[in-house]
C-alpha positions in Angstrom: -17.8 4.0 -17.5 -17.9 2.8 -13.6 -17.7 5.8 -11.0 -15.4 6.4 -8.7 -17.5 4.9 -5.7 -17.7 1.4 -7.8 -14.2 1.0 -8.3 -13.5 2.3 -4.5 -16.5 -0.3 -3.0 -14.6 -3.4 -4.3 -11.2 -2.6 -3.3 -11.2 -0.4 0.2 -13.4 0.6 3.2 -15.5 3.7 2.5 -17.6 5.7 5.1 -21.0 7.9 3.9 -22.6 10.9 4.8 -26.2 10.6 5.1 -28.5 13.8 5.7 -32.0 13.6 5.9 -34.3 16.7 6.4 -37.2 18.5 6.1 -37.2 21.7 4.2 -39.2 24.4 5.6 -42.5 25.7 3.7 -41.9 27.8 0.2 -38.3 27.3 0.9 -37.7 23.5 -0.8 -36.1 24.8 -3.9 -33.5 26.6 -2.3 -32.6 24.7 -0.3 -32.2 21.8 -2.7 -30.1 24.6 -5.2 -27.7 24.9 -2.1 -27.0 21.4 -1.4 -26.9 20.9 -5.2 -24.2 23.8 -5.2 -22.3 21.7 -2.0 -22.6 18.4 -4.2 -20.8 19.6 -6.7 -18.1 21.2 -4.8 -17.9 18.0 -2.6 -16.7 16.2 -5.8 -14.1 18.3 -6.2 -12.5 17.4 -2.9 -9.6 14.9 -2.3 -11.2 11.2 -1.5 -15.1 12.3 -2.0 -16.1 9.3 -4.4 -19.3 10.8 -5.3 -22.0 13.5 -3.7 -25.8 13.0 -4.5 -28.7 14.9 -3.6 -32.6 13.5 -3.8 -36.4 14.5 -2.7 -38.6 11.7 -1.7 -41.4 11.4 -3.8 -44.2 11.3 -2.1 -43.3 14.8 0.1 -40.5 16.6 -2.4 -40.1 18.4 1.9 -37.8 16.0 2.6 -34.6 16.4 1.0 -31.4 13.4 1.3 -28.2 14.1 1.0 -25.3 11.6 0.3 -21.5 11.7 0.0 -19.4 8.9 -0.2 -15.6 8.8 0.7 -12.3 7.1 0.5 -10.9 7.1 4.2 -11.7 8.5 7.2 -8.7 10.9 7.0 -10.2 12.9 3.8 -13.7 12.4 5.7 -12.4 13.9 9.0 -10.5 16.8 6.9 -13.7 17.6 5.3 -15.6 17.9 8.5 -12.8 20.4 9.6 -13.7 22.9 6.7 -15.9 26.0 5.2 -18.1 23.3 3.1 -19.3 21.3 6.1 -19.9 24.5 8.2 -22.4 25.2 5.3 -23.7 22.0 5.4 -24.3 23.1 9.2 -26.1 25.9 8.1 -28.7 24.4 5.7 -29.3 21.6 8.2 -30.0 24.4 10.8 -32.7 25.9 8.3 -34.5 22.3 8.5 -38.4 22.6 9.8 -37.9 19.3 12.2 -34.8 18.2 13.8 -32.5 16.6 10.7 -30.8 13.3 10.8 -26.8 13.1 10.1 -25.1 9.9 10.2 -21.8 8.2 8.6 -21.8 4.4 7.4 -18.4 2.6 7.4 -18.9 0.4 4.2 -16.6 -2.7 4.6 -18.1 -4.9 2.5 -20.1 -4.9 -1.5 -21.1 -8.1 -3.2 -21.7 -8.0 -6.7 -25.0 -10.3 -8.5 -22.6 -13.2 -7.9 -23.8 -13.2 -4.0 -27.8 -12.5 -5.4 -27.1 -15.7 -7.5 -26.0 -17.7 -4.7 -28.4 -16.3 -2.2 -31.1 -17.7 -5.2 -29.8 -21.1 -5.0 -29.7 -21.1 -2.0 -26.0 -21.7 -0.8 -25.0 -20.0 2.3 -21.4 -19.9 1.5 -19.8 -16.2 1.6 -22.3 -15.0 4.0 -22.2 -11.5 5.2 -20.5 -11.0 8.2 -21.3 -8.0 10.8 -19.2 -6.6 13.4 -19.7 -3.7 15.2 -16.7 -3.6 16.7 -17.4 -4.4 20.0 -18.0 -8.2 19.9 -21.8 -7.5 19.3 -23.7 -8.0 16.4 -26.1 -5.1 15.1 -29.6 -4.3 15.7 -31.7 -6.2 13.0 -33.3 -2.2 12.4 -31.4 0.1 10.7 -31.9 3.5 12.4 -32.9 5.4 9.7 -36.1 6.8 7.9 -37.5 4.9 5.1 -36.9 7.1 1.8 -38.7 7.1 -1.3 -36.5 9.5 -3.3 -35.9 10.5 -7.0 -32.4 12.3 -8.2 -32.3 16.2 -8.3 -30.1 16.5 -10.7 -28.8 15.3 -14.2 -29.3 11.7 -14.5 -25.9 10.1 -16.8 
């Protein structure tokens, strides 16, 4: 069965929450029980496709967390409640300044764009737009992660 961020990727725009941070010493587990616990109620909320939390695995320190949503509107509303504020919380426990960011997702290609990226046609190319006329940075202002899942895999 597909989840509800596949279905929602191919048909809509979808924004992301990405958290990275750094747990303090002796205090990684907890830390990674609480954003477990927020994970789970995240799921439960109105347009939150999935929540996911990871530790890299070369440092289990550094903890990611992911949440993937509809529309901006159920995005913004969960900004505006008791769930984020905890979310606030845990980031403030971090032992070096964490990293928040959202993603506006406006475009997935499936293996069919792999396969023609293989044969080398150009035709369906990406596309960026920034929205103001300018194309991206080539560097994508995040930290390189290399995670495993916390929780239950399916």
């Amino acid at each position: 069965m597909k989840s509800r961020w596949y279905a929602s990727c191919f048909t809509q725009r979808m924004i992301e929450l990405h958290l990275y941070l750094r747990a303090p010493p002796r205090q990684t587990q907890s830390l990674v029980a609480a954003l477990q616990s927020l994970a789970r109620l995240a799921g439960l909320e109105r347009g939150c496709l999935e929540a996911h939390v990871f530790t890299e695995s070369n440092d289990p320190r550094h903890l990611y967390y992911s949440e993937a949503w509809d529309a901006e509107e159920n995005l913004r509303s969960m900004l505006r409640s008791e769930r984020f504020t905890h979310l606030v919380e845990l980031m403030e426990l971090a032992a070096e300044p964490p990293s928040l960011a959202f993603w506006t997702i406006s475009e997935t290609r499936g293996l069919e764009f792999a396969r023609q990226a293989r044969q080398g046609q150009s035709e369906g190319a990406f596309t960026f737009d920034s929205g103001n006329g300018s194309h991206p940075e080539s560097k994508v202002n995040a930290p390189s992660f290399l995670g495993k899942a916390t929780g239950p895999q399916p």
